[in-house]
NUGU-840321 format. One record per residue (C-alpha): residue in three letters; x negated, y, z. Coordinates in steps of 0.2 Angstrom, whole numbers, plus 5000, padded with zeros to 4 digits. Each point is the difference from the previous one (the first is absolute). Layout:
<dokols>
<dokol mifi="Ala" u="X" v="Y" w="Z"/>
...
</dokols>
This chain:
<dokols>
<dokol mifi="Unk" u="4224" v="5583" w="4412"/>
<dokol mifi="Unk" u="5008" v="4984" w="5010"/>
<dokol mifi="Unk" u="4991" v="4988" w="5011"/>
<dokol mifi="Unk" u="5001" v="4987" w="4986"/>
<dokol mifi="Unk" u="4995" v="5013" w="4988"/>
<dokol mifi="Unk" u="4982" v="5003" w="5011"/>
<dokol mifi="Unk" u="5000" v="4982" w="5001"/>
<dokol mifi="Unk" u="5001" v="4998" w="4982"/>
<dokol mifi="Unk" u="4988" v="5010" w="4998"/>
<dokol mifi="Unk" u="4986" v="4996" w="5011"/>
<dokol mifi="Unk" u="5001" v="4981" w="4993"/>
<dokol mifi="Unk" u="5000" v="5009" w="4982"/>
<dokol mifi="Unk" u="4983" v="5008" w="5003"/>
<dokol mifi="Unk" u="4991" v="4986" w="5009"/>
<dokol mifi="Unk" u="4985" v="4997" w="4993"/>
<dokol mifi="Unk" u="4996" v="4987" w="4984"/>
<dokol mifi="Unk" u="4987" v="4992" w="4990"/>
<dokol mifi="Unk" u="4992" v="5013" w="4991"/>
<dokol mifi="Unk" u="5001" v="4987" w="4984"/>
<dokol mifi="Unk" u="5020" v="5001" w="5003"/>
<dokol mifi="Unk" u="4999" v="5019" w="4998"/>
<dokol mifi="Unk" u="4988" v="5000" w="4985"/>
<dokol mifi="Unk" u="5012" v="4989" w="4992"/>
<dokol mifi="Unk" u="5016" v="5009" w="5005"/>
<dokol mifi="Unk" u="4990" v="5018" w="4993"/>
<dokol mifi="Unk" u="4999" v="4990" w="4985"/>
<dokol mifi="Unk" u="5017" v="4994" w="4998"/>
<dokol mifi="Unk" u="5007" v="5017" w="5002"/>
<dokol mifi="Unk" u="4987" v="5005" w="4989"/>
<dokol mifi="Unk" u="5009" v="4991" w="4986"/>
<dokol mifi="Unk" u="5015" v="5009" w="5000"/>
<dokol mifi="Unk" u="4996" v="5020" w="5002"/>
<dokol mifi="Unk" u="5013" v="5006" w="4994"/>
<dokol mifi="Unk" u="5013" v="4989" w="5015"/>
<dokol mifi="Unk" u="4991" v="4994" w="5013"/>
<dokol mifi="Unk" u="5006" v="5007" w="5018"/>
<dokol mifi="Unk" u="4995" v="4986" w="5011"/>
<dokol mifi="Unk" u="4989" v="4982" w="5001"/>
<dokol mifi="Unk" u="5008" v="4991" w="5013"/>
<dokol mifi="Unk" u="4990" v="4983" w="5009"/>
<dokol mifi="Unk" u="5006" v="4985" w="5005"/>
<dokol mifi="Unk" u="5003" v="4983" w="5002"/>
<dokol mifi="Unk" u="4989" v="4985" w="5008"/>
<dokol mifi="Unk" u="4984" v="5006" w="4994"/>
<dokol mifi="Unk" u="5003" v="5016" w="5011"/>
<dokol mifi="Unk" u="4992" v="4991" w="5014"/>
<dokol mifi="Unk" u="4988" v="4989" w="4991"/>
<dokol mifi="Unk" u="4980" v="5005" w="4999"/>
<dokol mifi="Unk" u="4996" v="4992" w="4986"/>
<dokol mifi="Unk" u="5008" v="5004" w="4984"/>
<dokol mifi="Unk" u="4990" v="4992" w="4985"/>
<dokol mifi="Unk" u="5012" v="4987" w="4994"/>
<dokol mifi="Unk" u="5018" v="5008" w="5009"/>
<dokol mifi="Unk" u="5012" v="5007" w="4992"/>
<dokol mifi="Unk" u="5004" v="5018" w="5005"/>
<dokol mifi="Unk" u="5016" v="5008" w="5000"/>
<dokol mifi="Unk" u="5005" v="5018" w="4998"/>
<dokol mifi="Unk" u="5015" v="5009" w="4997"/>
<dokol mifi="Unk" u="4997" v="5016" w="4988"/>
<dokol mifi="Unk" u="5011" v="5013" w="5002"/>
<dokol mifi="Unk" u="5003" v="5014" w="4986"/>
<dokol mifi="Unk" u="5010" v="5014" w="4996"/>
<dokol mifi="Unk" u="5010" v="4992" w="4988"/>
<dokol mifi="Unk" u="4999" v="4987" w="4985"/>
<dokol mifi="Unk" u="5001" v="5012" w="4986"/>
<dokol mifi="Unk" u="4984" v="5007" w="5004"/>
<dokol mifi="Unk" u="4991" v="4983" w="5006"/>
<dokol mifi="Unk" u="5004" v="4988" w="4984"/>
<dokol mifi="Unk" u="4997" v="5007" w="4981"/>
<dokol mifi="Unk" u="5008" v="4984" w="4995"/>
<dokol mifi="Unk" u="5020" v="5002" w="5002"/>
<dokol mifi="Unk" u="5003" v="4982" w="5004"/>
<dokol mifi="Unk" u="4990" v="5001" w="5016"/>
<dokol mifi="Unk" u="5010" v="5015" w="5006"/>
<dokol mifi="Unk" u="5016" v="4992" w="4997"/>
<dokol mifi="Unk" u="4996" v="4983" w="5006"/>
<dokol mifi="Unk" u="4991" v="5009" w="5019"/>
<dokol mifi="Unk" u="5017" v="5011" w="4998"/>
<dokol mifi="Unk" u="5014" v="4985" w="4999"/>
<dokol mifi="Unk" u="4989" v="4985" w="5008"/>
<dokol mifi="Unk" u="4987" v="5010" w="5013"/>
<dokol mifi="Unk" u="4987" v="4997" w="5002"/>
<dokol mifi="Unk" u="4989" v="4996" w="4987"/>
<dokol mifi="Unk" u="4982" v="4991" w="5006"/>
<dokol mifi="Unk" u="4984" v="5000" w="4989"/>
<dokol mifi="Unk" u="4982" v="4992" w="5006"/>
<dokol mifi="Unk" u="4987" v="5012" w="5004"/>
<dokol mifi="Unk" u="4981" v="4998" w="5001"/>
<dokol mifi="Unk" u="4987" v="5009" w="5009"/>
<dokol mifi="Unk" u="4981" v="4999" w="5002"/>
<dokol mifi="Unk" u="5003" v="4979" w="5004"/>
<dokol mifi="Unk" u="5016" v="5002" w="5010"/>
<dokol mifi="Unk" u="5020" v="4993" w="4993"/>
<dokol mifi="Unk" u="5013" v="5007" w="5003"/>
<dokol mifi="Unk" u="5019" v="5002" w="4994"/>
<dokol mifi="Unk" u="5011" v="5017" w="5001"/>
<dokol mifi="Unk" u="5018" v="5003" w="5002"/>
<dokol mifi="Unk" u="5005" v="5015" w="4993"/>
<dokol mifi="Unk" u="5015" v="5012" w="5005"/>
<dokol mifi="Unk" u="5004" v="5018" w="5000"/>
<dokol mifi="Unk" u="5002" v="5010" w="5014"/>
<dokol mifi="Unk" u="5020" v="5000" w="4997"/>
<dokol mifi="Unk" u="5000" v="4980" w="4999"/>
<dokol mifi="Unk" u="4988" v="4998" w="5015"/>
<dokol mifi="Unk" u="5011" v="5010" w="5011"/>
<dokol mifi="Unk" u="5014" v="4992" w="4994"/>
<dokol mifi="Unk" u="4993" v="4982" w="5003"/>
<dokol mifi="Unk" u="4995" v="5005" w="5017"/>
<dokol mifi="Unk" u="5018" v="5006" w="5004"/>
<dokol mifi="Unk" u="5016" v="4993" w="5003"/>
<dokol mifi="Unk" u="5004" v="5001" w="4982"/>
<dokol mifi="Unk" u="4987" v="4987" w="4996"/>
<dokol mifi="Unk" u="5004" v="4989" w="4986"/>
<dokol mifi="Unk" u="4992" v="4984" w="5007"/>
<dokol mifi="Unk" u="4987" v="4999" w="5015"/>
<dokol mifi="Unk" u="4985" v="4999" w="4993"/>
<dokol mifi="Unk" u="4993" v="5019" w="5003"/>
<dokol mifi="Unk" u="5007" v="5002" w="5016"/>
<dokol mifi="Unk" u="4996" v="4982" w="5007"/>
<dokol mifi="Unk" u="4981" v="5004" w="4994"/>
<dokol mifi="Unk" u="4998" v="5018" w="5008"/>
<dokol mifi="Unk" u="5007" v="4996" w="5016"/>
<dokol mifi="Unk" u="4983" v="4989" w="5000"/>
<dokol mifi="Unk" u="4985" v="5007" w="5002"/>
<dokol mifi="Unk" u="4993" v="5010" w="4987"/>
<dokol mifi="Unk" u="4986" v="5015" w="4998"/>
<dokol mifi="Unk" u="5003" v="5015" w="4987"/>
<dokol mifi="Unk" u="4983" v="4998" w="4990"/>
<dokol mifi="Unk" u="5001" v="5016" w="4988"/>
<dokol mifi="Unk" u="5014" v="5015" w="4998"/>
<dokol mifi="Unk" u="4997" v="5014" w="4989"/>
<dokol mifi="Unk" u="5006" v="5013" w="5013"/>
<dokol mifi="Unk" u="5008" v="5005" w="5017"/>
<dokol mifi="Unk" u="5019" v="4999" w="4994"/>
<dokol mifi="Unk" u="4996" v="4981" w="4991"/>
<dokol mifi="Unk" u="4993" v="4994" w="5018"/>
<dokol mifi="Unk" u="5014" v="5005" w="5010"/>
<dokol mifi="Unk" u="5013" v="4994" w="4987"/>
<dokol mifi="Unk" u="4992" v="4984" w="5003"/>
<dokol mifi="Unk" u="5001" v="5001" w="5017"/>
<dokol mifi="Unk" u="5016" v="5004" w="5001"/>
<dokol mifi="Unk" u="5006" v="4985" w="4987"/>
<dokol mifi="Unk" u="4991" v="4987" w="5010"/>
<dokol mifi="Unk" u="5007" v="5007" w="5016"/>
<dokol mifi="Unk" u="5017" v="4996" w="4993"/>
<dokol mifi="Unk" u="4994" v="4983" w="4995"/>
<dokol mifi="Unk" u="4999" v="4995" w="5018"/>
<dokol mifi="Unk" u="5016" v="5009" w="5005"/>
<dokol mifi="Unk" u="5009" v="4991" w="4986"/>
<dokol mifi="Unk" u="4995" v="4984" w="5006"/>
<dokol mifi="Unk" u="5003" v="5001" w="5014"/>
<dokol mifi="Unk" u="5017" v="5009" w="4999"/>
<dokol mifi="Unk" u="5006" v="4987" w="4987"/>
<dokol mifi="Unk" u="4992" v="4985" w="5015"/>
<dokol mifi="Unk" u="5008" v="5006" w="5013"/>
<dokol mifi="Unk" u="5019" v="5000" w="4995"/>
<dokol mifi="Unk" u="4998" v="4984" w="4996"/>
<dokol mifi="Unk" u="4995" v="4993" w="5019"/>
<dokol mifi="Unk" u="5011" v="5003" w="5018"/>
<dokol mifi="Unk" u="4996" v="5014" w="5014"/>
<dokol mifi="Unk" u="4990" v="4987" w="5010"/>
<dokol mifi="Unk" u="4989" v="4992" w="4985"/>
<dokol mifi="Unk" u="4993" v="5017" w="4995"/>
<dokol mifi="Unk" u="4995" v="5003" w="5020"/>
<dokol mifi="Unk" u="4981" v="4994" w="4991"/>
<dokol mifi="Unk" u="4994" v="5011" w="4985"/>
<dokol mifi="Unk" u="4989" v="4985" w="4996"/>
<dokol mifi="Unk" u="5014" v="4989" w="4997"/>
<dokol mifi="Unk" u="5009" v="5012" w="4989"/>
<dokol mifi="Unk" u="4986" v="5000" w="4988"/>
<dokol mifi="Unk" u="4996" v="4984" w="5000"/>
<dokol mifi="Unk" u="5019" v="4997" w="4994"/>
<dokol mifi="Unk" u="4997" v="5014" w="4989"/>
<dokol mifi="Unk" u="4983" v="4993" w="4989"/>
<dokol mifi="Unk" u="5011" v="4983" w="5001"/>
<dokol mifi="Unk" u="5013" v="5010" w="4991"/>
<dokol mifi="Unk" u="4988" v="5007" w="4987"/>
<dokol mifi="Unk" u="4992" v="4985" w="4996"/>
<dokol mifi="Unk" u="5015" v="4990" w="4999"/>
<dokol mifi="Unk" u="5004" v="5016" w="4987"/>
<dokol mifi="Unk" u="4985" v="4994" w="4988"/>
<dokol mifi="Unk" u="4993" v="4984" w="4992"/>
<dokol mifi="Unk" u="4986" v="5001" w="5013"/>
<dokol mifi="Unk" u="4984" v="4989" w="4998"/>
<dokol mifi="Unk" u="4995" v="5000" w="5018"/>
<dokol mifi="Unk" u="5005" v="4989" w="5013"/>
<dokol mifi="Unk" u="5016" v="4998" w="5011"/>
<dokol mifi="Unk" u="4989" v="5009" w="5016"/>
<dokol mifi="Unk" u="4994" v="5014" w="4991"/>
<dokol mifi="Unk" u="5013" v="5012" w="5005"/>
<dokol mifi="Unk" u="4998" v="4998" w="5019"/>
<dokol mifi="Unk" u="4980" v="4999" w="4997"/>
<dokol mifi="Unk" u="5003" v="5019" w="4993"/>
<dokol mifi="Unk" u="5006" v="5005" w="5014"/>
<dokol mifi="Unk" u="4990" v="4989" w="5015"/>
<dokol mifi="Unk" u="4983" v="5007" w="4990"/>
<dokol mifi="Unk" u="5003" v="5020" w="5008"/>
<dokol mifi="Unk" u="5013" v="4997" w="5010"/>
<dokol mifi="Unk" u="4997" v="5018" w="5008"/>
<dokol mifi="Unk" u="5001" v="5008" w="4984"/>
<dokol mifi="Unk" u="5017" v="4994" w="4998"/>
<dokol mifi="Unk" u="5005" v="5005" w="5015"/>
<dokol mifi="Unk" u="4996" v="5017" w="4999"/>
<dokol mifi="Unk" u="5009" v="5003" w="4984"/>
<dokol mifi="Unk" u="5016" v="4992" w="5007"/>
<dokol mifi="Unk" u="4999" v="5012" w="5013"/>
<dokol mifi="Unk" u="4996" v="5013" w="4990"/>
<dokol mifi="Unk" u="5013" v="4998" w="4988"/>
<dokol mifi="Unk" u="5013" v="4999" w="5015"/>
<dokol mifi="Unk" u="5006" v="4983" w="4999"/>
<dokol mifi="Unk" u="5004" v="4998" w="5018"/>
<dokol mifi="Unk" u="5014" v="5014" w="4996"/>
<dokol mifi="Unk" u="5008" v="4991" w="4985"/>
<dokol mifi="Unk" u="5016" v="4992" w="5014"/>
<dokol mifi="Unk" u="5015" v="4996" w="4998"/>
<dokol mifi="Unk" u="5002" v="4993" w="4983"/>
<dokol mifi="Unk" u="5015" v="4992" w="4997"/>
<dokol mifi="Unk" u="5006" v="4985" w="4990"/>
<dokol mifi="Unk" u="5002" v="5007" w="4986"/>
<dokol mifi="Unk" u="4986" v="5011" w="4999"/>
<dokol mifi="Unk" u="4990" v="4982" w="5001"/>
<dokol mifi="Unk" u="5011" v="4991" w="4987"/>
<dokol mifi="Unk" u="4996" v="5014" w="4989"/>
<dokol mifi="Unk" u="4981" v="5001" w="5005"/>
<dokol mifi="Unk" u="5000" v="4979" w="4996"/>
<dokol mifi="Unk" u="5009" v="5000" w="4982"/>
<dokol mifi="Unk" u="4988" v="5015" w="4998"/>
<dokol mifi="Unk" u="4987" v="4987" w="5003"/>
<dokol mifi="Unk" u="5008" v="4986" w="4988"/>
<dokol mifi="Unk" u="5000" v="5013" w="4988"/>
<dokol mifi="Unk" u="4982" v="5004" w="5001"/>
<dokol mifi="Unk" u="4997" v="4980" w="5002"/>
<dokol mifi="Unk" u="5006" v="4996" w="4979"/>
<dokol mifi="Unk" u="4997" v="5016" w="4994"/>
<dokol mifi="Unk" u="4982" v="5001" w="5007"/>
<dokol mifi="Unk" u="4995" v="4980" w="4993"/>
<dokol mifi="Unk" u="5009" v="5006" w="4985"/>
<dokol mifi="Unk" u="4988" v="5015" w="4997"/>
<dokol mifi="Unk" u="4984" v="4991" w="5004"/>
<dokol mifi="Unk" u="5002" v="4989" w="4985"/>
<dokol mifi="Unk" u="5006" v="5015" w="4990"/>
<dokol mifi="Unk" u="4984" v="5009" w="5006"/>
<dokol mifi="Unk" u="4991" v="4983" w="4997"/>
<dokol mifi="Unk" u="5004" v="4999" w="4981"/>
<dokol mifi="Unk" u="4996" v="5019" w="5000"/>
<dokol mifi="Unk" u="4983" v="4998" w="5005"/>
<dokol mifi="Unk" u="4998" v="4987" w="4986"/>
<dokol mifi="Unk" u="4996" v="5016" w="4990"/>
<dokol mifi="Unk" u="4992" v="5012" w="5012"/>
<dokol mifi="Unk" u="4989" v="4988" w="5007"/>
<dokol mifi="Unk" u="4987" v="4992" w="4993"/>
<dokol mifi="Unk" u="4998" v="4980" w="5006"/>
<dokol mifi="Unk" u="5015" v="5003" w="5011"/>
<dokol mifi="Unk" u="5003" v="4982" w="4999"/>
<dokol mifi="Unk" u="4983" v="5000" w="5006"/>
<dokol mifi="Unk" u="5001" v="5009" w="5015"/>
<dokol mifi="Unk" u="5016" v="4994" w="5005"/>
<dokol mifi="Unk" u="4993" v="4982" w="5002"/>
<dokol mifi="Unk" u="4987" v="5005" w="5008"/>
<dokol mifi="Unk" u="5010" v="5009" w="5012"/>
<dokol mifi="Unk" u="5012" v="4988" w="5003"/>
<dokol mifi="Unk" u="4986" v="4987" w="5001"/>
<dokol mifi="Unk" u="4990" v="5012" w="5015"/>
<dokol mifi="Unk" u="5019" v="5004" w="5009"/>
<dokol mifi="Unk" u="5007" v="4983" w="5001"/>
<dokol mifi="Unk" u="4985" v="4989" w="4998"/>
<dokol mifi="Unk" u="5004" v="4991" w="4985"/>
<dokol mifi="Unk" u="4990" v="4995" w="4984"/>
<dokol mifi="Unk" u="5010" v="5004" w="4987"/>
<dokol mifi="Unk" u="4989" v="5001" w="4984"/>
<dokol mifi="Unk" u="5007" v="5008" w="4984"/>
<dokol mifi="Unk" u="5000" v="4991" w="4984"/>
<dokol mifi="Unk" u="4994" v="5008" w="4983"/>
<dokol mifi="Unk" u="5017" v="5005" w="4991"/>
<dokol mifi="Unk" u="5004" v="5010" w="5018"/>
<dokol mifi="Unk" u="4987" v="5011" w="4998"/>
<dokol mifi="Unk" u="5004" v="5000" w="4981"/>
<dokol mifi="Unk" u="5018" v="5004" w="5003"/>
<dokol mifi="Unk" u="5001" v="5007" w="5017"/>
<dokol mifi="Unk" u="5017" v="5004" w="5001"/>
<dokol mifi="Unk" u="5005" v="4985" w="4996"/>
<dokol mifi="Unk" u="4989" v="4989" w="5011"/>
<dokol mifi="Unk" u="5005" v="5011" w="5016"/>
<dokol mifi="Unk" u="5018" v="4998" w="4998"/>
<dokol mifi="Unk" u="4995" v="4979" w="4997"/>
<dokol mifi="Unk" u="4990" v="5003" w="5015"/>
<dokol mifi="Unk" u="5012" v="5007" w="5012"/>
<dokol mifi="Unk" u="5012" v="4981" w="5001"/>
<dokol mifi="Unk" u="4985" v="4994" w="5007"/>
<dokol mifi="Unk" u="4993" v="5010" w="5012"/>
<dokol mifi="Unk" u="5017" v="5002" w="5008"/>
<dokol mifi="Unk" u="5003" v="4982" w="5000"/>
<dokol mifi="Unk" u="4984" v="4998" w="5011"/>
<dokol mifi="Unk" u="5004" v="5014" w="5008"/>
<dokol mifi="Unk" u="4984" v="5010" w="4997"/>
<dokol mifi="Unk" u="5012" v="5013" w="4998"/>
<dokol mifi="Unk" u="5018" v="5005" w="5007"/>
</dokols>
């Protein structure tokens, strides 16, 4: 194992609400045939009081074959990954993402098709359930790759003497990954990431060996920037094709998206009738506004 991968792994295994791992037990629980790993994260990883939050896991399985019965659902977690569903627990919410272990892997590598895996799993995060030995150290090793893709991708876009501070590279880097995603939260959320465990960041640029990436050229970073551009459309563009997805995955998506967007970027949007009625339909009539008033970017 590699530094990063120890590290992955100790911040893995830390401990967490035993109401998270009841719930994550019973996630998996719900797919026996294809679950491999629960993954935890997101803001209400560091939140003590869960009645009324939405939590957020990632469910890793085997593959979509044996996960979905219905064929639709395999093809559209297959073309358009990953598919999310609600989940409710003994008084707790949640939504799940779900990927395969292939898909995971590859959304965590440099082959990712958009930012959205990796940019999340270089975060903190806690594996909550995995059905075996070989399904936690597959984990361990697709979120250490996370970090190193970030990272990697970050630092051929800056000069020798910008990346000389590890906490300046990933505070470009989450400016990158939100400005890859019609993102709710505010403009400082980024550095906020970042300036809450500074340490912890630290550590895994040093473990990853970022001060040994020198000596990228120009044209590395020209490549490593239109890298970027590309990400930029083509991640805005999946997150209303995932959006229009979840219309039928998700039951009162519409719902949880306002309210979501509402707790993010302290608005007060409230949801007429037909837009619950047709939810498709009203968050694609919603989306002019809320990037108008900049609730969202």
């Amino acid at each position: 194992m590699s530094d990063l991968d120890d590290l992955i792994t100790e911040e893995l295994s830390l401990p967490i609400d035993p109401r998270v791992t009841a719930m994550a037990a019973a996630l998996a629980a719900c797919y026996p045939e294809s679950a491999r790993a629960v993954l935890f994260y997101g803001s209400c990883l560091r939140q003590q009081q869960l009645e009324g939050l939405m939590l957020d896991f990632y469910l890793i399985v085997a593959d979509y074959r044996s996960a979905y019965a219905k064929r639709w659902l395999r093809i559209a977690n297959r073309l358009l990954p990953p598919n999310v569903f609600p989940f409710v627990h003994e008084g707790l919410s949640a939504k799940y993402a779900v990927l395969s272990e292939a898909d995971f892997a590859r959304e965590c590598s440099p082959r990712a098709g958009s930012v959205s895996v990796f940019a999340r799993f270089a975060q903190p995060a806690r594996l909550a359930w995995s059905a075996d030995p070989e399904a936690r150290a597959d984990a361990v090793t697709s979120v250490a790759s996370a970090v190193t893709t970030l990272l990697r991708l970050t630092r051929a876009t800056v000069l020798d003497e910008e990346a000389c501070e590890p906490l300046s590279v990933w505070r470009t880097a989450f400016n990158y990954t939100y400005g890859a995603e019609l993102r709710a939260e505010r403009s400082s959320r980024p550095a906020d990431l970042v300036d809450a465990d500074p340490d912890r960041y630290e550590r895994l640029a040093k473990a990853a060996g970022l001060a040994g990436w020198t000596g990228i050229g120009p044209g590395t970073r020209k490549a490593a920037r239109r890298r970027w551009r590309q990400l930029r459309w083509r991640g805005k563009l999946l997150t209303l094709l995932r959006l229009m997805k979840a219309s039928f995955t998700f039951a009162n998506g519409i719902d949880y998206l306002a309210w979501k967007i509402n707790r993010h970027a302290g608005t007060d949007f409230v949801l007429k009738p037909w837009q619950r009625r047709w939810p498709l339909l009203g968050a694609l009539t919603l989306l002019p506004r809320l990037l108008a008033r900049g609730a969202i970017r």
